[in-house]
ROVEX-586113 format. One record per residue (C-alpha): residue number from 1; x, y, z; residue in three letters. Coordinates in nm, 2 decimals. Layout:
<nodes>
{node NUM {X Y Z} "Ala"}
...
</nodes>
This chain:
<nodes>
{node 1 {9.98 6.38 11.12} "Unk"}
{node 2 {9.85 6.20 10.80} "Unk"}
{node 3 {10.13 5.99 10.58} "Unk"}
{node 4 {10.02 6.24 10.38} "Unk"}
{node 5 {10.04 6.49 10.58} "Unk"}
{node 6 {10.37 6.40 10.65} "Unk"}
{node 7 {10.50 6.38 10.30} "Unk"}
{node 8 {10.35 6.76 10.23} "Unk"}
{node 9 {10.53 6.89 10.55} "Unk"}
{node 10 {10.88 6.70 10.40} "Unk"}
{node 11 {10.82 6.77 10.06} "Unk"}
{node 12 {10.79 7.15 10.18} "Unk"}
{node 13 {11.11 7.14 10.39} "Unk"}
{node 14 {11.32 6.99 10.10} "Unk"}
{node 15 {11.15 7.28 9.90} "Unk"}
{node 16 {11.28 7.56 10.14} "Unk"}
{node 17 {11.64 7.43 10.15} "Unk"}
{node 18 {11.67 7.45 9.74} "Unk"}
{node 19 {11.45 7.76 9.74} "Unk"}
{node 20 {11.81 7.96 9.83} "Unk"}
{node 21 {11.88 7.89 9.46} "Unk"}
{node 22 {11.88 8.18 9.24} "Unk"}
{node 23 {11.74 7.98 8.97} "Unk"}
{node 24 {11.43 7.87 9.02} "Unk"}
{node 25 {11.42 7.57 8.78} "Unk"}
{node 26 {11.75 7.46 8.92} "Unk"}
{node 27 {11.55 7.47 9.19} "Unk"}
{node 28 {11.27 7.25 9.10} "Unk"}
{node 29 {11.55 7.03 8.95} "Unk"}
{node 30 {11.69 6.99 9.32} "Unk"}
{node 31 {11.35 6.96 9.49} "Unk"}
{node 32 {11.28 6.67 9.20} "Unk"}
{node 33 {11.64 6.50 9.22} "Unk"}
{node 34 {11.58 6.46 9.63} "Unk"}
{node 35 {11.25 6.32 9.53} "Unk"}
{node 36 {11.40 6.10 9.31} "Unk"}
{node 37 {11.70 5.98 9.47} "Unk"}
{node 38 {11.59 5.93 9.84} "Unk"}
{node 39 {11.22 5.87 9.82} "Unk"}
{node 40 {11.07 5.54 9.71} "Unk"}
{node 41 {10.80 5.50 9.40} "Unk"}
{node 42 {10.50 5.46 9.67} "Unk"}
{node 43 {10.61 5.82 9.87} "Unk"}
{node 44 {10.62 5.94 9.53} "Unk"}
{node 45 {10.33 5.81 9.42} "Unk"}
{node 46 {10.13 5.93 9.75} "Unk"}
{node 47 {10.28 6.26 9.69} "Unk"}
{node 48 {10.17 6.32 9.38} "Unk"}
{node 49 {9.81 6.19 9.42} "Unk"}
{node 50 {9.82 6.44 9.74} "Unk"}
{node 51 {9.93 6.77 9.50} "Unk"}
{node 52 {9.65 6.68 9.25} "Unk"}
{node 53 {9.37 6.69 9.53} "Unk"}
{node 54 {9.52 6.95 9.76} "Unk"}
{node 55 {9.75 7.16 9.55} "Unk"}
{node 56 {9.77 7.47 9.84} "Unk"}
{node 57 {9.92 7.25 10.03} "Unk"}
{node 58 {10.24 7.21 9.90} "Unk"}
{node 59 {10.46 7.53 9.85} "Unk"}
{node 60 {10.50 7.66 9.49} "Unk"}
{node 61 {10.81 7.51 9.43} "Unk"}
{node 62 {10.74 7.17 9.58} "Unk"}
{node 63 {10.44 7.18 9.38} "Unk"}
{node 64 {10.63 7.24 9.10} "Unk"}
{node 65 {10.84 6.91 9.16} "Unk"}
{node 66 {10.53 6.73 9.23} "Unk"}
{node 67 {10.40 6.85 8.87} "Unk"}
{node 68 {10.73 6.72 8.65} "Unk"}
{node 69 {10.73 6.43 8.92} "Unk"}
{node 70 {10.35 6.35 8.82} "Unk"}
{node 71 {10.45 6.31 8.41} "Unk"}
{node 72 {10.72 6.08 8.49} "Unk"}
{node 73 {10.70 5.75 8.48} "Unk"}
{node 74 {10.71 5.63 8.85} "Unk"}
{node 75 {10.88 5.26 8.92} "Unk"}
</nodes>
């Protein structure tokens, strides 16, 4: 599997365990947060580049993160 590939199939996972939340943008908030917190700027960078090329890839609500992730400013 790709870095990418690898990142997607994470990304994804971290999306399923917040998807339990009734609210969805609490959900995205979680998905984002994890993103945030334990992944460094380049994963985050990769990640993003990844959604904007092959957006079916990543589950709606990880794409969601990845979107809000993409306007921030990434250190």
């Amino acid at each position: 599997m790709s870095g990418a590939g690898q990142l997607v199939k994470m990304a994804n996972d971290i999306a399923s365990f917040f998807a339990a939340d009734p609210d969805q943008s609490a959900a995205v908030d979680g998905v984002l947060g994890h993103n945030q917190k334990f992944w460094d700027p380049r994963m985050r960078r990769k990640l993003v580049a990844h959604w904007q090329s092959h957006p079916a890839e990543l589950s709606p609500l990880a794409a969601a993160a990845a979107e809000r992730l993409a306007s921030m400013p990434v250190a």
